[in-house]
N, C-alpha and C positions, 0 to 999 in steps of 0.2 A: 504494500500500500504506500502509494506515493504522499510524499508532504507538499502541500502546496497553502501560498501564503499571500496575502493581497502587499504590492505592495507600491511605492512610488507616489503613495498618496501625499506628501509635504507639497505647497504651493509660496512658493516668492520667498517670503522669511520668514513665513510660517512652516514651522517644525512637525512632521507627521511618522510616527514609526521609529522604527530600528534597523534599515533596511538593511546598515554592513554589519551590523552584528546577527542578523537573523541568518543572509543567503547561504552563508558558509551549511546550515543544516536540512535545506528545503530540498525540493526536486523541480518545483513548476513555481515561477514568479509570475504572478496576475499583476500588467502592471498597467496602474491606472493611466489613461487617455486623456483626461483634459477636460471630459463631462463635470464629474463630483469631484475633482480634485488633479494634482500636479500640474506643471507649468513645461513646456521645452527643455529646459534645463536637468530639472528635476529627470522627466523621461530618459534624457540620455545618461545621467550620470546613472539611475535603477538599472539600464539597458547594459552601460556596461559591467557593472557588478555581476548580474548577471551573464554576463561572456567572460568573465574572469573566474566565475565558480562554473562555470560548464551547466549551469542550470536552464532548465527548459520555459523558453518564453511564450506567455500566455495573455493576448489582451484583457482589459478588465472596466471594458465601457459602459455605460450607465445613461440614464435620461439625465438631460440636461440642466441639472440641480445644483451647482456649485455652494452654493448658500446651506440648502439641505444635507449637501454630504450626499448626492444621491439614493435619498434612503424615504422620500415623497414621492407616491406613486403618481405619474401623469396618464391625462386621458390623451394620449397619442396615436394617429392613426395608422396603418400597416406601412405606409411611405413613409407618414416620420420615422419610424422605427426602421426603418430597413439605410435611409439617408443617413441616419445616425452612425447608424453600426458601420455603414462604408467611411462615412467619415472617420471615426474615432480611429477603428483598427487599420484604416489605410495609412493613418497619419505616422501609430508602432509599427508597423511595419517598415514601412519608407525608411523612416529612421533604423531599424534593427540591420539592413543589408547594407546602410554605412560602414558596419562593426562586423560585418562577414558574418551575421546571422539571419534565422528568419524565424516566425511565429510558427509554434505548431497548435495552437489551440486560441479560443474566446472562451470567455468567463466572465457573463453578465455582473456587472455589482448591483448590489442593493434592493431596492424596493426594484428592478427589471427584472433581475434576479427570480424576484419571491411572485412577480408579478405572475411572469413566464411560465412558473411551477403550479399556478392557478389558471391557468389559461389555457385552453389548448388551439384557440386562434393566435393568442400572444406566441405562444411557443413554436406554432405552423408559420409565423413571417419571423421570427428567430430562425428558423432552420433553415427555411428560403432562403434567407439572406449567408449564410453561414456557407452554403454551397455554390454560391454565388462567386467567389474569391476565387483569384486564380491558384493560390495554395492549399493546400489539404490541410484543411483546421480541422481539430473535433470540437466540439460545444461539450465544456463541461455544465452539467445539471445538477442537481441534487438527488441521491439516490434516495428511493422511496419503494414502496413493495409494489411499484407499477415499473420498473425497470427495463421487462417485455414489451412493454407497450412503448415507450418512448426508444426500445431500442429500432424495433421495428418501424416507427416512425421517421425513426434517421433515417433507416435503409431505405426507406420510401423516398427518402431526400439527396439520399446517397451520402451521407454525413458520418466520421465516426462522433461516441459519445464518449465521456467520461464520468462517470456517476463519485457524486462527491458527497463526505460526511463530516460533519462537524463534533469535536468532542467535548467541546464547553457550549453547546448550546442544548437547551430544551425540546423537544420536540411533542407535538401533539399524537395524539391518536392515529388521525390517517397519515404518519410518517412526515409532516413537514415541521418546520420549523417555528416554535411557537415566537412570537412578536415582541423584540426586543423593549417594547413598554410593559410587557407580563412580570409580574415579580416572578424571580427564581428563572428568568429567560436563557441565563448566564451565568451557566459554572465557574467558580473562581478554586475552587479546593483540587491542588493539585492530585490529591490521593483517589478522587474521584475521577480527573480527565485522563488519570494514565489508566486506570481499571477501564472505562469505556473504551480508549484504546486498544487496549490488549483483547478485549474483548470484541471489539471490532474487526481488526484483523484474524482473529484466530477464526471467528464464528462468522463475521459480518453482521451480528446483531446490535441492536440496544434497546435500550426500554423508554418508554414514553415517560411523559410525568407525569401520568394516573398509571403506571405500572407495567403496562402491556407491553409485548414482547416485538420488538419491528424487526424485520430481516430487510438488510441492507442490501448488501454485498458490495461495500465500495470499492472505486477503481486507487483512491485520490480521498485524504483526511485535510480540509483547511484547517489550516493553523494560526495562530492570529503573535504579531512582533512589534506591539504596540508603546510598549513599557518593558523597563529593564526586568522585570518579575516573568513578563510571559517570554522573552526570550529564553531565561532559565528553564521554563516548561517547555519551550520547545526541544529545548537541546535534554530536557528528561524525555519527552518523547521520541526523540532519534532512537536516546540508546534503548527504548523497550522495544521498538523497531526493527534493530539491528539484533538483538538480543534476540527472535524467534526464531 
């Protein structure tokens, strides 16, 4: 199971993340576009970190919220949406084959993200557009016990998937992600994010927060390297990683 991390989010002289203390432990850098956050600058200096740790580059575009942090859902119609996504990730792109790289994946942010995951129109012009690109990206999702269904959906589009899991966040009943204003949204207790860990990788499962039992099967664990604390957890969950 791969580690993947959002990151590139800091904009001008505002400070966002850990990005050179985190890359050194991840496998896939989601790196934000310029929607909800980073500047030019920012991009390339995330971009080359990323080419210096041999880490796999993933755009990480969003609706156009910089105020919100991209985390405000908009009523956008299938061309906004599809305009957007050309824009944002053409813009990483362009830039990555300066540095003798290129993308191999998108990874909506935020409230597009969660949108996408409730939608299955929203998610049919995500994937349209996703195979649109003249490189072979996958669209990483969020893995849920519909996994057939969306994979199938690719293969209708011709798309690969990567199905992803979160192990400090809460999730609801039917497998999605419960809403960062729920109390209890967000695990902070180390001893709990490496046991859903382990426990994700060995089983693919975890439990809801009314108890129930969700099978995953992730491809891909985001990680989050926000504060000097969750670096420390990130780099606990390399070595339980490494450790199986």
């Amino acid at each position: 199971m791969k580690l993947n991390c959002d990151l590139g989010e800091s904009f001008g002289v505002w400070n966002m993340g850990q990005d050179s203390a985190i890359m050194p432990y991840i496998d896939m850098a989601n790196i934000a576009c310029g929607f909800h956050a980073s500047d030019p600058l920012t991009i390339e200096q995330t971009l080359q970190l990323a080419v210096e740790y041999r880490v796999s580059l993933g755009a990480h575009p969003s609706y156009p919220d910089l105020v919100g942090f991209g985390r405000r859902s908009m009523q956008c119609s299938a061309d906004e949406v599809r305009a957007m996504l050309f824009y944002q990730v053409s813009a990483l792109s362009g830039m990555s084959q300066v540095y003798g790289a290129q993308l191999s994946y998108i990874k909506p942010h935020g409230a597009l993200y969660n949108d996408m995951m409730r939608s299955d129109v929203l998610m049919d012009t995500v994937m349209q557009t996703v195979a649109q690109f003249s490189e072979k990206l996958d669209l990483v999702i969020q893995a849920t016990e519909k996994n057939d269904f969306y994979r199938d959906k690719a293969e209708d589009h011709g798309i690969g998937l990567q199905f992803e899991a979160f192990a400090d966040r809460a999730y609801d009943d039917a497998g999605l992600l419960l809403p960062r204003s729920n109390a209890g949204a967000v695990f902070h207790e180390t001893a709990t994010i490496l046991d859903r860990v382990k426990r994700l990788a060995e089983e693919g499962v975890l439990l809801s927060a009314s108890g129930k039992k969700i099978l995953l099967a992730p491809d891909t664990l985001c990680v989050h390297g926000d504060n000097p604390q969750s670096v420390a957890l990130v780099q606990d969950i390399r070595r339980v990683l490494d450790g199986l």
